[in-house]
N, CA, C and O atoms as a DFTB+ gen file, in Angstrom:
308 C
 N C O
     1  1       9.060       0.282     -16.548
     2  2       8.632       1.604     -16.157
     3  2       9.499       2.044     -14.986
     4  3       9.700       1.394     -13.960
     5  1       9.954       3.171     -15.274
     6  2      10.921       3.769     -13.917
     7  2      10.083       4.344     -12.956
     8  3       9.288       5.240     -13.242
     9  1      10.207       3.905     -11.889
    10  2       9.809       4.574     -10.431
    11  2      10.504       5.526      -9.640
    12  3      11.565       5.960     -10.089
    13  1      10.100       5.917      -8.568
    14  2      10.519       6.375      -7.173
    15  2       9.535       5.847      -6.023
    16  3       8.351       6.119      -5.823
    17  1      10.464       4.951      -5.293
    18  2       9.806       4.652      -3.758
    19  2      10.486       5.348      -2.906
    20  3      11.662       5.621      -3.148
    21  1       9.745       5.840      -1.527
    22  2      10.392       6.330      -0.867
    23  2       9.886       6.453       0.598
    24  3       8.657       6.517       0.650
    25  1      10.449       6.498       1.677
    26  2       9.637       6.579       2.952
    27  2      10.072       7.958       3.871
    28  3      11.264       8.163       4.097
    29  1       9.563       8.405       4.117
    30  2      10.005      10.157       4.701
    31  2       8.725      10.300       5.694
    32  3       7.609       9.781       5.688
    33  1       9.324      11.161       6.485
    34  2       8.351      11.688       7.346
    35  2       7.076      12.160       6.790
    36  3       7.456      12.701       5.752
    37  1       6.105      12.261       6.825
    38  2       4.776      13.100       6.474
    39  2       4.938      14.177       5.966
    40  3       4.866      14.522       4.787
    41  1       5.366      15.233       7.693
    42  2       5.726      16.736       7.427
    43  2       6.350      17.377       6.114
    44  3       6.196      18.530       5.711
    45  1       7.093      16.349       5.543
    46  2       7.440      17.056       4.435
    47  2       6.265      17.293       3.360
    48  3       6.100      18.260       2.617
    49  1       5.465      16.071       3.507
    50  2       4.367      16.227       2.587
    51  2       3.041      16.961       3.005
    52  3       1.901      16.804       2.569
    53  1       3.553      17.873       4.051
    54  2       2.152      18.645       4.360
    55  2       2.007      20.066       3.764
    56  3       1.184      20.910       4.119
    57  1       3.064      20.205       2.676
    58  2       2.840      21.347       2.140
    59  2       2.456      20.950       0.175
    60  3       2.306      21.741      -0.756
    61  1       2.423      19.806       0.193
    62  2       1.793      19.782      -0.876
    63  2       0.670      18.710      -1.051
    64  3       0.505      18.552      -2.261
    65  1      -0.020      18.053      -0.455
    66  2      -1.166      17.509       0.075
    67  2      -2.090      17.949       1.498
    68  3      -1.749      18.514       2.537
    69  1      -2.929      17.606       1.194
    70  2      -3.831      17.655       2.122
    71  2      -4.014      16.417       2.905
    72  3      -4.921      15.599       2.748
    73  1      -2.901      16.361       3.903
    74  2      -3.336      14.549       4.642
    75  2      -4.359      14.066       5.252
    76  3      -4.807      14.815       6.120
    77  1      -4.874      13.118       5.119
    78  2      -5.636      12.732       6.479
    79  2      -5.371      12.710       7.610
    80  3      -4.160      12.659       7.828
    81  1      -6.172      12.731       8.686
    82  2      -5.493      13.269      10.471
    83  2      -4.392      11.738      10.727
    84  3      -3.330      11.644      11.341
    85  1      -5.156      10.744      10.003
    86  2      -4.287       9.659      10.475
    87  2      -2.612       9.487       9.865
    88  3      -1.730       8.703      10.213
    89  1      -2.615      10.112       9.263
    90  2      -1.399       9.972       8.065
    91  2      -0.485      11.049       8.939
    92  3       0.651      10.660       9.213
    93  1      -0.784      12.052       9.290
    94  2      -0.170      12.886      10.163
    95  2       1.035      12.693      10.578
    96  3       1.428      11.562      10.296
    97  1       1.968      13.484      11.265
    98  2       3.072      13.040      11.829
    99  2       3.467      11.835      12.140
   100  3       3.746      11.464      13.280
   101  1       3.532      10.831      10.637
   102  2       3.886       9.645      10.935
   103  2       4.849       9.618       9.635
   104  3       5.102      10.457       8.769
   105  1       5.278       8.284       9.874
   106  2       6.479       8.278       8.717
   107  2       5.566       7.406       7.281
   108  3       5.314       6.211       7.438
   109  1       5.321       7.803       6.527
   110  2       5.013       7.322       4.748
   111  2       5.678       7.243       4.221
   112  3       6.836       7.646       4.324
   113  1       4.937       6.428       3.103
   114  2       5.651       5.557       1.723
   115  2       5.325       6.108       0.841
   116  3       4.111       6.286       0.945
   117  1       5.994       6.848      -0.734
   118  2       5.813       7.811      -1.291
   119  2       6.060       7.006      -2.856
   120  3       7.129       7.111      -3.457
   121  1       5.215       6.425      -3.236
   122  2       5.398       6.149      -4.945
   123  2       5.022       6.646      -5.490
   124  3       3.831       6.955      -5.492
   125  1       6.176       7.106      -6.523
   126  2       5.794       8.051      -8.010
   127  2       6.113       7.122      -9.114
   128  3       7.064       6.354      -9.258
   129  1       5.013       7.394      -9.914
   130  2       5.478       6.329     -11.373
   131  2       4.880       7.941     -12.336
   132  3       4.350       9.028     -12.108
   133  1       5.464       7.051     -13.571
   134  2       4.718       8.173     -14.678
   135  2       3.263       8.204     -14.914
   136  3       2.652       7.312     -14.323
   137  1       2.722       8.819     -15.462
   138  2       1.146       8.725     -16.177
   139  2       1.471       9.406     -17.349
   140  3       2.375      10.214     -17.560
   141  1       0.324       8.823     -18.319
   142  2       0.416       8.982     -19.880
   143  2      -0.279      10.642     -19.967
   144  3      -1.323      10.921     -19.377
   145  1       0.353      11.458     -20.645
   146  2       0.185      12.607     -20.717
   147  2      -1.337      12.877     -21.499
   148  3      -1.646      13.989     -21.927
   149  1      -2.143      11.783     -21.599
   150  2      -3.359      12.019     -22.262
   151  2      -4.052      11.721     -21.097
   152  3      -5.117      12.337     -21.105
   153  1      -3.891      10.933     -19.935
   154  2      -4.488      10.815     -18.984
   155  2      -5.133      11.713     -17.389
   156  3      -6.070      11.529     -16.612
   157  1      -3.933      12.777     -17.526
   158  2      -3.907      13.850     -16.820
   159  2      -5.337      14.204     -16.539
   160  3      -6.199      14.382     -17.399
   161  1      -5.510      14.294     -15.122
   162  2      -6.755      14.870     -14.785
   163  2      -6.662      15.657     -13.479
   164  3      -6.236      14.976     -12.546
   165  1      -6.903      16.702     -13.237
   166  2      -7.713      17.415     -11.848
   167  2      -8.303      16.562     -11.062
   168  3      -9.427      16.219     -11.430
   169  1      -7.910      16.117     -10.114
   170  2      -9.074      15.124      -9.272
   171  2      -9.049      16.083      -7.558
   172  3      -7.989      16.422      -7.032
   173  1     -10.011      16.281      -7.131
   174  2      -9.460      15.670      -5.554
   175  2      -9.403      15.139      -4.923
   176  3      -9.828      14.010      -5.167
   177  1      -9.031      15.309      -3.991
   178  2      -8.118      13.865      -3.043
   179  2      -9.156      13.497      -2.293
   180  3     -10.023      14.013      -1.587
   181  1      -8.638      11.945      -2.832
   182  2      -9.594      10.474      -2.515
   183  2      -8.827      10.215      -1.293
   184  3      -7.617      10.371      -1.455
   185  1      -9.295       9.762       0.232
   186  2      -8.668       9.628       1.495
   187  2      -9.208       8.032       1.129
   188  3      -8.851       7.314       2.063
   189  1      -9.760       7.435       0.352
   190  2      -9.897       5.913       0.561
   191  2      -8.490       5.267       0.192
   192  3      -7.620       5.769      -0.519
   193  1      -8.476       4.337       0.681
   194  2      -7.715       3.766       0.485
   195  2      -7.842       1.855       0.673
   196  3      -7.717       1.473       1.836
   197  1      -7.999       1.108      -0.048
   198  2      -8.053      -0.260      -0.149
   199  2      -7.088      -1.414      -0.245
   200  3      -6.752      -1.446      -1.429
   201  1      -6.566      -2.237       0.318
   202  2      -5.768      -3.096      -0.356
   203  2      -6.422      -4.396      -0.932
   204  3      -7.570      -4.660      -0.574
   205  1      -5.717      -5.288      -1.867
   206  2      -6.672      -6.225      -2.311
   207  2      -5.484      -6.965      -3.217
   208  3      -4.336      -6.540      -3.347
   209  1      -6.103      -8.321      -3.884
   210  2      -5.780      -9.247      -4.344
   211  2      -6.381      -8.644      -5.790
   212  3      -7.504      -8.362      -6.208
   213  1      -4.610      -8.591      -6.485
   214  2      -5.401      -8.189      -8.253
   215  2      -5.334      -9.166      -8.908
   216  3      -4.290      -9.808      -8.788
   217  1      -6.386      -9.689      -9.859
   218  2      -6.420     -10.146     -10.514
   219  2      -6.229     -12.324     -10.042
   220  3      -6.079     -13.308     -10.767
   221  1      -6.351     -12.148      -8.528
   222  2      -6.332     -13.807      -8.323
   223  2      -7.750     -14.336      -8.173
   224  3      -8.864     -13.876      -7.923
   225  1      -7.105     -15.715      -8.483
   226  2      -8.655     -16.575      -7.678
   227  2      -9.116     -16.173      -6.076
   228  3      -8.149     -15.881      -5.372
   229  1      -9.896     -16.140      -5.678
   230  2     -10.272     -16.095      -4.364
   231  2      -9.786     -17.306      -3.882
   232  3      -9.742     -18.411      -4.423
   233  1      -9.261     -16.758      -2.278
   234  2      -8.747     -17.540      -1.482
   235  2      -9.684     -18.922      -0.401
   236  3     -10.525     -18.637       0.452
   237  1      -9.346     -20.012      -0.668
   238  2      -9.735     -21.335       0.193
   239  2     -10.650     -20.497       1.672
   240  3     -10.518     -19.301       1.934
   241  1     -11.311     -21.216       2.261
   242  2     -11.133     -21.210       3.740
   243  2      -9.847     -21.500       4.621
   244  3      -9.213     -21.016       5.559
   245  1      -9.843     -22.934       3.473
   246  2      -8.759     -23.767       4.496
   247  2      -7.282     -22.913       4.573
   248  3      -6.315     -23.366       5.186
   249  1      -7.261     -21.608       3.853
   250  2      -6.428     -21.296       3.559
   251  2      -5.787     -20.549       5.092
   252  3      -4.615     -20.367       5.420
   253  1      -6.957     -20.251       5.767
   254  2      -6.502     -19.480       7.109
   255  2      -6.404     -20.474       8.228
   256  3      -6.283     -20.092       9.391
   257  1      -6.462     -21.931       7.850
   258  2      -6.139     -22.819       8.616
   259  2      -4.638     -22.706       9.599
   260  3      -3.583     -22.607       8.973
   261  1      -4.607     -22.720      10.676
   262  2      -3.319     -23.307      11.081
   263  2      -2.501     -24.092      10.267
   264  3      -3.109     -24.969       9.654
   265  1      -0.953     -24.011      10.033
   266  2      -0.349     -25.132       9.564
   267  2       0.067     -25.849      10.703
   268  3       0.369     -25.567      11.863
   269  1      -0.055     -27.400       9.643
   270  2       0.421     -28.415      10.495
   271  2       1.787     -28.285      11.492
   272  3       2.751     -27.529      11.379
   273  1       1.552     -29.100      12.297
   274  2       2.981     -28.944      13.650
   275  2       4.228     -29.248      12.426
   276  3       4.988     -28.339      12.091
   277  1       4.307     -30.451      11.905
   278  2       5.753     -30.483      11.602
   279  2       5.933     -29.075      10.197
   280  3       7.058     -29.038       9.699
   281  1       4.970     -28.106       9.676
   282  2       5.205     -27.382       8.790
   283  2       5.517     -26.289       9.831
   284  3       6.528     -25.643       9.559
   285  1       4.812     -25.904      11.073
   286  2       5.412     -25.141      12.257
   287  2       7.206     -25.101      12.668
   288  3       8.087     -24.251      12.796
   289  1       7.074     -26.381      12.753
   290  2       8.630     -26.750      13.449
   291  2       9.481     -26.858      12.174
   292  3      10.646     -26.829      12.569
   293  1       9.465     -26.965      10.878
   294  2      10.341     -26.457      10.267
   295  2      10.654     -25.191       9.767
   296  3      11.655     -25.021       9.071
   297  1       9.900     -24.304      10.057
   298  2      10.272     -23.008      10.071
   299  2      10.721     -22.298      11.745
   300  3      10.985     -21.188      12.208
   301  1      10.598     -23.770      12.252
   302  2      11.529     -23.018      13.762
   303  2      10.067     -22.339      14.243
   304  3      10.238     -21.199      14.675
   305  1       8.931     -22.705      14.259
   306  2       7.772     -21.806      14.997
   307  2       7.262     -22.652      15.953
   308  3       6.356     -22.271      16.694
C-alpha cells in the first residue's frame, strides 16, 4: 500500500482541520494512506487519540525490570 508520511508545522494544517489546543503551533506527523472507496464516511473529528500494542501477548512484569549490569555495560549504559 502506498503512503505519505510527513512532519510540517501544524499551521499549515489549521485551515483544513480543526486542531486540538494541544496540537497547536507545534510541529506534526501527517499520514495519508488510501481508504476503500466503499468505506468513505462523514465523521467528526475524534480528538482521542490512543497508542497500544496490536495484536501482542500482554507484556511480563518482569518486563519493566531493570536490566542486568553486564546487559547495561554492554550497551555502554
Amino acid at each position: 500500500m502506498e503512503c505519505l508520511r510527513q512532519t510540517i508545522s501544524s499551521t499549515r494544517l489549521s485551515n483544513i482541520f480543526n486542531l486540538p489546543p494541544a496540537l497547536r503551533g507545534r510541529r506534526v506527523e501527517v499520514i495519508i494512506i488510501p481508504v476503500d472507496s466503499n468505506d468513505i464516511e462523514e465523521e467528526q473529528p475524534n480528538y482521542e487519540c490512543k497508542l497500544d500494542f496490536v495484536g501482542g501477548a500482554e507484556l511480563p512484569d518482569s518486563f519493566f525490570d531493570p536490566l542486568p549490569e553486564e546487559e547495561l555495560q554492554a550497551w555502554g549504559l
